[in-house]
N, C-alpha and C positions, 0 to 999 in steps of 0.2 A: 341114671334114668331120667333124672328131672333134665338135664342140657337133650336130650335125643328127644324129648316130648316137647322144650319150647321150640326147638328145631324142627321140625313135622308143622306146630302152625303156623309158624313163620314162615315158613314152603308154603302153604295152603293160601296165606293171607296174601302173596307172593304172584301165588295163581290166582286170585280171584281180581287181582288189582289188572293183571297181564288180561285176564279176558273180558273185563270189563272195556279195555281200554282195545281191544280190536272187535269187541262189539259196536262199538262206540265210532271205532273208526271205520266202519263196516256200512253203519245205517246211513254215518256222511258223507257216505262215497255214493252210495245208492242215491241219496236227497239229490245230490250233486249233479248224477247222470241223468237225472230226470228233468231236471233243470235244463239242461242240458240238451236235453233229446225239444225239446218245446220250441219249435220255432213259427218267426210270424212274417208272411209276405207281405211286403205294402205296395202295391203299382201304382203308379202318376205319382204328382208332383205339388207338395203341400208345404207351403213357408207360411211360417208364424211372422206373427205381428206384435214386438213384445208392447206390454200396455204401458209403457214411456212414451209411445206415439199415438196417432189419433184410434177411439176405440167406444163402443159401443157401453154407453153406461147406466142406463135405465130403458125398459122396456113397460107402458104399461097397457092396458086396455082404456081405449076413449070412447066409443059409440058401437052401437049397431044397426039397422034395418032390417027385420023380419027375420033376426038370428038368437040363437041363443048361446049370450057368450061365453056359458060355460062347459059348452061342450068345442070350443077352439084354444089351443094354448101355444101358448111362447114356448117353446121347449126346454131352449136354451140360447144365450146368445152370448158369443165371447168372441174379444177383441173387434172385428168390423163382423161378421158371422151372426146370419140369425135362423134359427132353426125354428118353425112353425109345424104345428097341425091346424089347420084352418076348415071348421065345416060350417059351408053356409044351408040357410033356410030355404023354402021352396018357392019362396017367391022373384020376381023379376028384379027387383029394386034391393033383393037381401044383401049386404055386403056388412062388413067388423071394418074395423079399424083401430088402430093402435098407433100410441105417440112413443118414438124413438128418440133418444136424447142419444147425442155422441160427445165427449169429450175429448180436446186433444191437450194430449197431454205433453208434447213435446216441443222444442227449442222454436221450433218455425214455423209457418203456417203449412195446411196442411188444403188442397181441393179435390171439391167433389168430383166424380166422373160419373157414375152410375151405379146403379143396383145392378148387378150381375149375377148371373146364373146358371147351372149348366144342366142340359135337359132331363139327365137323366137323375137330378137333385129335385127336378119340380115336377111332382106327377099327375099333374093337372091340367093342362092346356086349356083347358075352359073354363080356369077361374083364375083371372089376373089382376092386378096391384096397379096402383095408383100413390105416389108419391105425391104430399103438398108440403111447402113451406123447404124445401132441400132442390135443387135444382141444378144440373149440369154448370158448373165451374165457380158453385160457390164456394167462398173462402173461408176456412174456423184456421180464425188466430190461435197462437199460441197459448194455451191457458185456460181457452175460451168453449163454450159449448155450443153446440143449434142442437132446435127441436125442429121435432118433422112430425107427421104422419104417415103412416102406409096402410092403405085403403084396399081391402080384398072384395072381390067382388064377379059374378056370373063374367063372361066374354059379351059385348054386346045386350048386356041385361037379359040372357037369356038362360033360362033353369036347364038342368041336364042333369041323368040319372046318379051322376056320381055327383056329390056335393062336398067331396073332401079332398083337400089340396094338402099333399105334404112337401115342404121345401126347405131350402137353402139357400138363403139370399143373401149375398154379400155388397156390401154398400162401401164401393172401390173410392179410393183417395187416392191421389198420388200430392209426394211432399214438393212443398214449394206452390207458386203462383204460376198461371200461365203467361205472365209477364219476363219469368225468370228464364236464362236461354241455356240453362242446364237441365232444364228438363228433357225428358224423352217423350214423347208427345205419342210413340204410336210401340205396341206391343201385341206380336201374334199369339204369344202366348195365353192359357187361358188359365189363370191359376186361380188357387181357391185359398181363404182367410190372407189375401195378400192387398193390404193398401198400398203399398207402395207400387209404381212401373220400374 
């Protein structure tokens, strides 16, 4: 009697290990399918800029006119990429501004081209930017940083009902000097967070 009654739990204990173990393998096939079933479309065309090369390193607030700077923010800014909400005041002359530091951090030098943008990244056409102290084919050596400004402000100093800009602005480089005869000098493409041509 005693061998046929430890036999019965050891069956049970037998079974409970057995359905444990396809409960178990049950719930991680389900996790799994779910996983699985999620997927994500990305359209157009987006290269990174790892930060061993030239990149956006400090962003802060410098001045205002007739604005209040704490209802405009930096959103985010990574690698050459800077992501603003910008609301100006009601008057003519209202504009923010904000100093941009970039450092490169890479073997070569690196030149400016432009802040670039794509329209449907900037939803404001009548409140546009002004860059000072960064200028089309400056050069940031190796190692080295510039400071700039970017100046937000009405089109023609003139108020209009919407006083809020949101964008994406990219402050394009391409590697090398315009001196240098490897560069590629002209590109149709219009790509976003890409310093490089």
């Amino acid at each position: 009697m005693k061998n046929k009654k430890y036999k019965n739990n050891k069956l049970k204990l037998n079974f409970i290990i057995l359905g444990t173990i396809i409960l178990t393998t049950f719930f991680l096939a389900t996790g799994y399918a779910t996983l699985e079933s999620v997927t994500l479309d990305v359209d157009g065309e987006v290269t990174a800029v790892p930060q061993s090369e030239i990149f956006i390193s400090d962003i802060t607030y410098n001045s205002n006119v007739g604005t209040n700077p704490e209802n405009s923010n930096i959103n985010q800014y990574y690698q050459t990429l800077m992501q603003s909400t910008i609301v100006l005041g009601n008057d003519n002359n209202s504009s923010i501004t904000y100093t941009v530091t970039l450092y490169n951090n890479g073997d070569g030098p690196y030149t400016f081209k432009e802040v670039e943008y794509m329209q449907e990244l900037y939803d404001n056409p009548n409140i546009v930017f002004e860059l000072d102290g960064l200028k089309k084919w400056d050069v940031v050596l190796s190692k080295e940083s510039v400071t700039c400004t970017i100046t937000f402000h009405y089109l023609n100093n003139v108020p209009v009902d919407n006083n809020i800009l949101n964008s994406y602005l990219n402050f394009r480089f391409m590697k090398g000097t315009v001196d240098d005869t490897n560069i590629i000098t002209s590109n149709q493409k219009e790509i976003i967070y890409n310093a490089d041509l």
